[in-house]
FIPAMI-455358 format. One record per residue (C-alpha): y, z, x; residue number from 1; residue in three letters. Coordinates in Angstrom, 2 decimals. Layout:
BEGIN
+---------+---------+---------+-----+---------+
:   north :      up :    east : num : residuo :
+---------+---------+---------+-----+---------+
:       Y :       Z :       X : NUM :     ala :
...
+---------+---------+---------+-----+---------+
This chain:
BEGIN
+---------+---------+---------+-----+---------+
:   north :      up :    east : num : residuo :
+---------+---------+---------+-----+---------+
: -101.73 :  -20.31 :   11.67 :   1 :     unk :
: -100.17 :  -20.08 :    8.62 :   2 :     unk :
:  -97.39 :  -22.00 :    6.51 :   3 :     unk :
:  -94.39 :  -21.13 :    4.99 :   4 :     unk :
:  -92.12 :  -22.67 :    2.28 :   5 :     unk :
:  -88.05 :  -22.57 :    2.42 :   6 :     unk :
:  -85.23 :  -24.34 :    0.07 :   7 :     unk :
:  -81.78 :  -24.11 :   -0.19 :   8 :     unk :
:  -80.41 :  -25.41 :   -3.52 :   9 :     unk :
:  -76.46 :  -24.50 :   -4.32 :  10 :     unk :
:  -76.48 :  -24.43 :   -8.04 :  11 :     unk :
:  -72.75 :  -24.61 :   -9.09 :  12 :     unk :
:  -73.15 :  -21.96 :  -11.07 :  13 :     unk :
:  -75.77 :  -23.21 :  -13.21 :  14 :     unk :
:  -73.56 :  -25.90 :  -14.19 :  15 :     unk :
:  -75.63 :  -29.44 :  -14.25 :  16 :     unk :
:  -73.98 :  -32.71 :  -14.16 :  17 :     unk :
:  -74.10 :  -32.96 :  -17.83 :  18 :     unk :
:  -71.68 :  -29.72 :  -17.83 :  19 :     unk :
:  -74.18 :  -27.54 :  -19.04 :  20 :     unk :
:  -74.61 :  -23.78 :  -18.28 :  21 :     unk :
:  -77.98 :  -23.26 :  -17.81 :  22 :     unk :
:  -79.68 :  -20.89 :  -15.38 :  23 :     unk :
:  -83.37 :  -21.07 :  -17.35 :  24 :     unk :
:  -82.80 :  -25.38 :  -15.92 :  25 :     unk :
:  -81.98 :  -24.03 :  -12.81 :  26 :     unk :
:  -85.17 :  -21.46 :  -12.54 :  27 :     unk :
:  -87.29 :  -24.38 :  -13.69 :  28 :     unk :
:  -86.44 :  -26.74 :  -10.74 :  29 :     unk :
:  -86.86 :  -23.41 :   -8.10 :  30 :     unk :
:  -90.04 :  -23.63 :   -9.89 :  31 :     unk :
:  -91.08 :  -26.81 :   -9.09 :  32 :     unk :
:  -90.19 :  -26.25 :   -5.49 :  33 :     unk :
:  -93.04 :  -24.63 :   -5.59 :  34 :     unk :
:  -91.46 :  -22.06 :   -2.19 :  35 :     unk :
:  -92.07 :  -19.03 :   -0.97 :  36 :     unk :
:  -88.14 :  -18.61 :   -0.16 :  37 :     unk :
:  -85.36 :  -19.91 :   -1.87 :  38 :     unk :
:  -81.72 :  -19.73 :   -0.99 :  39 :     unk :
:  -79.22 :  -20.38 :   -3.94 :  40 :     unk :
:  -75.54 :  -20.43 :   -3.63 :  41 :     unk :
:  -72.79 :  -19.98 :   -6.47 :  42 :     unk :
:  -74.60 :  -17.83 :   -8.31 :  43 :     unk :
:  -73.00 :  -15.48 :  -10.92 :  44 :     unk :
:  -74.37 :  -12.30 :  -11.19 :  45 :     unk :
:  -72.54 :  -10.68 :  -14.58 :  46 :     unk :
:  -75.00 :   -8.49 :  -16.92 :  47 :     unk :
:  -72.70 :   -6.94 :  -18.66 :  48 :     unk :
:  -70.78 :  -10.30 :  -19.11 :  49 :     unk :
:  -71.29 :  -13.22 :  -21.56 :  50 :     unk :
:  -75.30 :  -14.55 :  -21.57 :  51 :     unk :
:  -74.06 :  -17.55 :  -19.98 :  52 :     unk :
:  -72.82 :  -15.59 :  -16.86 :  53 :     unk :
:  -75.97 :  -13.49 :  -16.56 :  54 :     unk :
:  -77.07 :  -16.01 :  -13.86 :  55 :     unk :
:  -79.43 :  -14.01 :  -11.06 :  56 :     unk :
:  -80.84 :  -11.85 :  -13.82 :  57 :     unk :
:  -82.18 :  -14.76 :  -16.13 :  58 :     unk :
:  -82.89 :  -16.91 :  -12.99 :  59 :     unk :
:  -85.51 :  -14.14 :  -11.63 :  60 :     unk :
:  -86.75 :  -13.45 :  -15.76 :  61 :     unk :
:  -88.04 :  -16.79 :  -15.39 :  62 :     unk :
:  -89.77 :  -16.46 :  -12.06 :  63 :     unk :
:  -92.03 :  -13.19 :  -11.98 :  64 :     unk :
:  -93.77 :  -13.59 :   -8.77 :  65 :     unk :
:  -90.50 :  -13.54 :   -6.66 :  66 :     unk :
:  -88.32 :  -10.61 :   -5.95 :  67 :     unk :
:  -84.70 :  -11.18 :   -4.89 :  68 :     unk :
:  -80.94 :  -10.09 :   -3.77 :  69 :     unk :
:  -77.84 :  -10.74 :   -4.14 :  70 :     unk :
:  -74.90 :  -10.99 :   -1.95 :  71 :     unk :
:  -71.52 :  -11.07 :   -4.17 :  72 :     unk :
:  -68.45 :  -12.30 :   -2.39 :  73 :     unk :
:  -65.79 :  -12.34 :   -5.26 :  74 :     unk :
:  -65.51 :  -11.18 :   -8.79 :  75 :     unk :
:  -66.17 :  -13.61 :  -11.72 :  76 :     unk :
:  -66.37 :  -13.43 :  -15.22 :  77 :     unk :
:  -66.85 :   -9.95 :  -15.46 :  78 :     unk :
:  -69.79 :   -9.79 :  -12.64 :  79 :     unk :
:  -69.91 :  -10.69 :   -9.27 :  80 :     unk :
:  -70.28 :  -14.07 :   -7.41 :  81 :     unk :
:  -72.16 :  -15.23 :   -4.22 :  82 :     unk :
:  -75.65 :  -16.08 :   -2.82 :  83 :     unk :
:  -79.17 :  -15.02 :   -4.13 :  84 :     unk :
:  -82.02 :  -14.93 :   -2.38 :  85 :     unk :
:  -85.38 :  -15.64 :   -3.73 :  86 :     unk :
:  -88.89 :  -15.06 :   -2.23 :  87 :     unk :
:  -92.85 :  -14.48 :   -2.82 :  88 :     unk :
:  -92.74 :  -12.35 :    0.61 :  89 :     unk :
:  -92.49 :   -8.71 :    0.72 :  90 :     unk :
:  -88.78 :   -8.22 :    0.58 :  91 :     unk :
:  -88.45 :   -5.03 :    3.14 :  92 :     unk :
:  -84.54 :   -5.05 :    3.11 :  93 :     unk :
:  -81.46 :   -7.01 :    2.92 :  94 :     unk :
:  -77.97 :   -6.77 :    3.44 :  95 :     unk :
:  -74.18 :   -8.99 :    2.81 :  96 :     unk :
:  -71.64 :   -9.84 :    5.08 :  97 :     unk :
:  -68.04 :  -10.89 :    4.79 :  98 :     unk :
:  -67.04 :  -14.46 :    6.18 :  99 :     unk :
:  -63.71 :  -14.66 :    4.15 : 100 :     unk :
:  -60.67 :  -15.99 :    6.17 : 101 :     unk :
:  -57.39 :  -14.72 :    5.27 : 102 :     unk :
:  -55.98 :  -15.51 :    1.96 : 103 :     unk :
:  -59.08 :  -18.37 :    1.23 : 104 :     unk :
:  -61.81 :  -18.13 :   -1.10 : 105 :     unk :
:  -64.17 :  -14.80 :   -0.58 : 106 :     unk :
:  -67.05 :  -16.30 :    1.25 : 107 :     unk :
:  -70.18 :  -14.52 :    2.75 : 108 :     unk :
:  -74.09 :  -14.78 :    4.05 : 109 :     unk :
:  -76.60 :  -12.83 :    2.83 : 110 :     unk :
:  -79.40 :  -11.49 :    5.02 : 111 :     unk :
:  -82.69 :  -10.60 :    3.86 : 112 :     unk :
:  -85.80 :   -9.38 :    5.84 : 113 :     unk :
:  -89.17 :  -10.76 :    4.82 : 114 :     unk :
:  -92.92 :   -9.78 :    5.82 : 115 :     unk :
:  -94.83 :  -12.46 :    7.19 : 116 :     unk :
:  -99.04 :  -12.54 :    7.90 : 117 :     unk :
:  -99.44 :   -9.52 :   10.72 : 118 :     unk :
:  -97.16 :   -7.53 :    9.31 : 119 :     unk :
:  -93.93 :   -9.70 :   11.18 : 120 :     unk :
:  -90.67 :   -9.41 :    9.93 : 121 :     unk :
:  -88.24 :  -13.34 :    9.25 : 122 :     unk :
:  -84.18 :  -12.26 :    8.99 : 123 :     unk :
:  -82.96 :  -15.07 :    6.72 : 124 :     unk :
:  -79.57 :  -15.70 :    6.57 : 125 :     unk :
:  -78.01 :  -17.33 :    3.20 : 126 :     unk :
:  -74.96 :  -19.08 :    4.07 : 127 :     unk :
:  -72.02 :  -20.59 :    1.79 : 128 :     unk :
:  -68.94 :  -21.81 :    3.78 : 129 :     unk :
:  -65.46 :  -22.74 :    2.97 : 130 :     unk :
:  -64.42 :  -25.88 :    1.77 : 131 :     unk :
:  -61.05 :  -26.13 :    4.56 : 132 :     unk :
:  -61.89 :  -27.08 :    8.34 : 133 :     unk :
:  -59.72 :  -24.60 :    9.55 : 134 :     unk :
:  -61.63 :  -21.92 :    7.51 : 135 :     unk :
:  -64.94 :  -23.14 :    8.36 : 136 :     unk :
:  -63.93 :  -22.81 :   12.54 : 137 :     unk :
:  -63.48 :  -19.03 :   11.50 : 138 :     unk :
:  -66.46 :  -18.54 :    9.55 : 139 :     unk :
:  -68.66 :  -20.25 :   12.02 : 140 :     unk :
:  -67.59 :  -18.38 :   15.18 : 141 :     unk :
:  -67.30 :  -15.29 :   12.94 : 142 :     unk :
:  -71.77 :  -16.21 :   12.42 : 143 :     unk :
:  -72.13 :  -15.61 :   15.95 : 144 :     unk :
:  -70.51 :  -11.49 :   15.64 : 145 :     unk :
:  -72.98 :   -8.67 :   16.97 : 146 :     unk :
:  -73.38 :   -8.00 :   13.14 : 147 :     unk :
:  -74.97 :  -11.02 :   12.08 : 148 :     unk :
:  -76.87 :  -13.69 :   14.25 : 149 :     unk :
:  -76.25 :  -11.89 :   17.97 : 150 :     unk :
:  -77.95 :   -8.12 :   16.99 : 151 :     unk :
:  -78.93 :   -6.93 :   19.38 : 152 :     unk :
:  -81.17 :   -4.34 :   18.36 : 153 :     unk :
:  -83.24 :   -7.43 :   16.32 : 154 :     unk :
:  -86.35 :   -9.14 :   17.33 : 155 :     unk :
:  -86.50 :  -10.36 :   14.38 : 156 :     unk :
:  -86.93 :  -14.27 :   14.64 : 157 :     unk :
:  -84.06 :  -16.11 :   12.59 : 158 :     unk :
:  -84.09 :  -18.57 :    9.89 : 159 :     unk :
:  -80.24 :  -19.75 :    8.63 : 160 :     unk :
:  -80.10 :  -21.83 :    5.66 : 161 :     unk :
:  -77.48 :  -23.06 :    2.94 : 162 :     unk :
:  -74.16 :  -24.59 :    2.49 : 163 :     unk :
:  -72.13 :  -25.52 :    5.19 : 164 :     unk :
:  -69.79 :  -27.68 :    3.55 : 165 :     unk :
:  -69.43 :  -29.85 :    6.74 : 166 :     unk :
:  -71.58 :  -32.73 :    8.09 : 167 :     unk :
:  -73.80 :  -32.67 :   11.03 : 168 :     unk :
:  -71.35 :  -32.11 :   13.74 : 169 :     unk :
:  -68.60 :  -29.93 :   12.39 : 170 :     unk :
:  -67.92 :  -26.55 :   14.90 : 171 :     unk :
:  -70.84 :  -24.38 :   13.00 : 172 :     unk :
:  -73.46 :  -27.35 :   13.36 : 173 :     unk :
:  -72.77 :  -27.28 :   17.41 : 174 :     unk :
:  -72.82 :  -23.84 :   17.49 : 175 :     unk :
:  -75.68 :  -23.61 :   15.26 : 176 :     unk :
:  -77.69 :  -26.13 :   17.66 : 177 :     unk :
:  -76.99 :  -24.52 :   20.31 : 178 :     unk :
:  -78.96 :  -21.53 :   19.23 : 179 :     unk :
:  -81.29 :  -22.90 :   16.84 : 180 :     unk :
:  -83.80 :  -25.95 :   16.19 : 181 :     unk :
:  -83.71 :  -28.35 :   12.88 : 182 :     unk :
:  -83.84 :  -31.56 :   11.77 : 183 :     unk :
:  -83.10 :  -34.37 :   14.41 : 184 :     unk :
:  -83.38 :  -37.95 :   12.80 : 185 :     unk :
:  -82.96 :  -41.02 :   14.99 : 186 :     unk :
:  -79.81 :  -41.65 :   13.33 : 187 :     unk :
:  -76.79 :  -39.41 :   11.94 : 188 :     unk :
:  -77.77 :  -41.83 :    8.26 : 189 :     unk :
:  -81.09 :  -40.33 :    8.42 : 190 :     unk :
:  -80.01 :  -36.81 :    7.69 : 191 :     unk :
:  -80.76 :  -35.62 :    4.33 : 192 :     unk :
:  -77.82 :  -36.11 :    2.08 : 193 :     unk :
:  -77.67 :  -33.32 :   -0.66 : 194 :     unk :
:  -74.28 :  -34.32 :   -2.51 : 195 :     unk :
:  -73.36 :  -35.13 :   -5.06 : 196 :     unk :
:  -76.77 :  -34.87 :   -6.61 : 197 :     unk :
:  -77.38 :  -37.87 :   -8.87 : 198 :     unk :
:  -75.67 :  -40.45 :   -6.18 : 199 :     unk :
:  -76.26 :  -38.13 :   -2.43 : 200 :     unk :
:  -73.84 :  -39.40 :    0.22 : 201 :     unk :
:  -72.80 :  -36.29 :    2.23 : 202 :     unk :
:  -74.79 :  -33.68 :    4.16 : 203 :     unk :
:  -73.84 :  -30.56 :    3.03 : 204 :     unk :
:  -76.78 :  -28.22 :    3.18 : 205 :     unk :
:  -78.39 :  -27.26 :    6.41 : 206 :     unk :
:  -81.18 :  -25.57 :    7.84 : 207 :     unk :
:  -81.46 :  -24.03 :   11.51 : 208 :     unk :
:  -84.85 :  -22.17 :   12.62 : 209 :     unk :
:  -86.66 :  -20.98 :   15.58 : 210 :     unk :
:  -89.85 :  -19.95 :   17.41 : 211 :     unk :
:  -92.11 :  -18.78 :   15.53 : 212 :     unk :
:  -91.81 :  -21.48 :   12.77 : 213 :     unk :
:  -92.93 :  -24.92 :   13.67 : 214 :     unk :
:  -91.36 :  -27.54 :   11.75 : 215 :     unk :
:  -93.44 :  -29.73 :    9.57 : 216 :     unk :
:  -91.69 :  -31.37 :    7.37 : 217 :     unk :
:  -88.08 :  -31.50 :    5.15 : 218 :     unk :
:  -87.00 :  -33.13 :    1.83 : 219 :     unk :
:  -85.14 :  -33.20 :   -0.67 : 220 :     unk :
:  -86.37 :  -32.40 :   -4.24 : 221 :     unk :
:  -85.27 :  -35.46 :   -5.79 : 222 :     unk :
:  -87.43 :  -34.59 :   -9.69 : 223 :     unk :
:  -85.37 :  -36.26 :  -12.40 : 224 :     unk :
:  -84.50 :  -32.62 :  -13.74 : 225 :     unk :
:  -82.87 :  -31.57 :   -9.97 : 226 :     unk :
:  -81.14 :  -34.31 :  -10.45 : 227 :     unk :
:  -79.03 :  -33.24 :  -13.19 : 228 :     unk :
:  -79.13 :  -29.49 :  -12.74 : 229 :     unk :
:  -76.71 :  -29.16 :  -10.26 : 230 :     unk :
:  -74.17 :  -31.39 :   -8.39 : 231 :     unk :
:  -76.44 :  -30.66 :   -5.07 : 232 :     unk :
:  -80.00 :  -31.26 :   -4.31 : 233 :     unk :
:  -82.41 :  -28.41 :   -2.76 : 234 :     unk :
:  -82.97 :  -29.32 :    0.46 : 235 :     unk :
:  -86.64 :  -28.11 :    1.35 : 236 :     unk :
:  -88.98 :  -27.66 :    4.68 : 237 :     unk :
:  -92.32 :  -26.70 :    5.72 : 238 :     unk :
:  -92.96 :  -24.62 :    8.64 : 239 :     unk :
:  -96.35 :  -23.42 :   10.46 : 240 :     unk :
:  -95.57 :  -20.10 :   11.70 : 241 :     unk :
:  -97.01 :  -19.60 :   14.99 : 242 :     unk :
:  -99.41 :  -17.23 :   15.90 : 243 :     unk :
:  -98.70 :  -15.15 :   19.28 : 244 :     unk :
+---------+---------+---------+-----+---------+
């Protein structure tokens, strides 16, 4: 039986608390997490663009044992903007898909494959949701389409991480736990509260999971540099993964 790492941290585009752009901040606190797979959301991706805006590029400079992809949703600053995934697995593919609803903000997940001990294959799904209630009903039944959590051709078990932007028992939660395991405190207080980073009172990031991962444990990274890096906290858990 062996364990495996997860995180989701949105980063605000590498914009800390203290208004600071700084993605090398940002890479330093992923490194501290110490995972084997991180989700990130608001990322810019912009090489050709201003240093500043160079986001997923000098993110991954600073980690060299972790590949990645990203999933860009909009266009921003010159580049593109959306989720990145990060990981220490063998990244075998990966792939984006579009959750915008009508005329909102471009929103999507991003879905990455990763090798596990035995040569097993983990679809992780990198989430970022809309901000309006309305939106988020769309985007969460839209989770469910034969192209994203119901293939049919996968066996693939499922992991779905990242921003919600709803608390614990919006539509996409239920659905979500209908389908999924996570986190079940003994009261709805007891969830981990990601936002606003320095001061946490809502539950924003989420983290769904199933057979064969075995939840151990979840936190939040609470070091004093997370707490200015970002206006969320990475949300973190520990999983044995099951042997069959």
């Amino acid at each position: 039986m062996s364990q495996l790492k997860v995180a989701t941290y949105n980063v605000h585009k590498c914009r800390g608390l203290d208004q600071k752009i700084s993605p090398e901040r940002v890479a330093e606190v992923i490194h501290q997490l110490d995972a084997d797979v991180v989700c990130l959301q608001e990322v810019v991706h912009a090489p050709e663009g201003l240093a500043q805006f160079n986001q997923a590029e000098r993110i991954a400079s600073e980690l060299p044992g972790y590949t990645w992809a990203f999933g860009g949703n909009r266009s921003l600053h010159g580049g593109a903007y959306g989720n990145m995934t990060l990981t220490r697995l063998s990244l075998t593919d990966w792939r984006n898909h579009d959750l915008t609803h009508q005329r909102r903000e471009e929103r999507g997940v991003l879905q990455t494959d990763v090798a596990l001990a035995g040569s097993r294959l983990l679809r992780i799904f990198n989430v970022h949701l809309g901000t309006s209630f309305l939106e988020r009903r769309h985007q969460g039944k839209r989770l469910f389409d034969a192209e994203i959590l119901s293939q049919e051709q996968s066996s693939y078990p499922r992991l779905v991480l990242g921003d919600l932007n709803e608390w614990t028992r919006g539509l996409t939660t239920r659905l979500l736990r209908r389908e999924f395991e996570t986190f079940r405190p003994r009261h709805i207080w007891k969830f981990p509260r990601t936002y606003p980073g320095i001061f946490p009172l809502m539950t924003l990031d989420h983290l769904y999971f199933e057979s064969p991962l075995s939840l151990v444990s979840t936190g939040l990274w609470r070091s004093r540099l997370a707490m200015v890096a970002s206006d969320h906290l990475p949300l973190a858990a520990t999983f044995e993964v099951v042997e069959r």
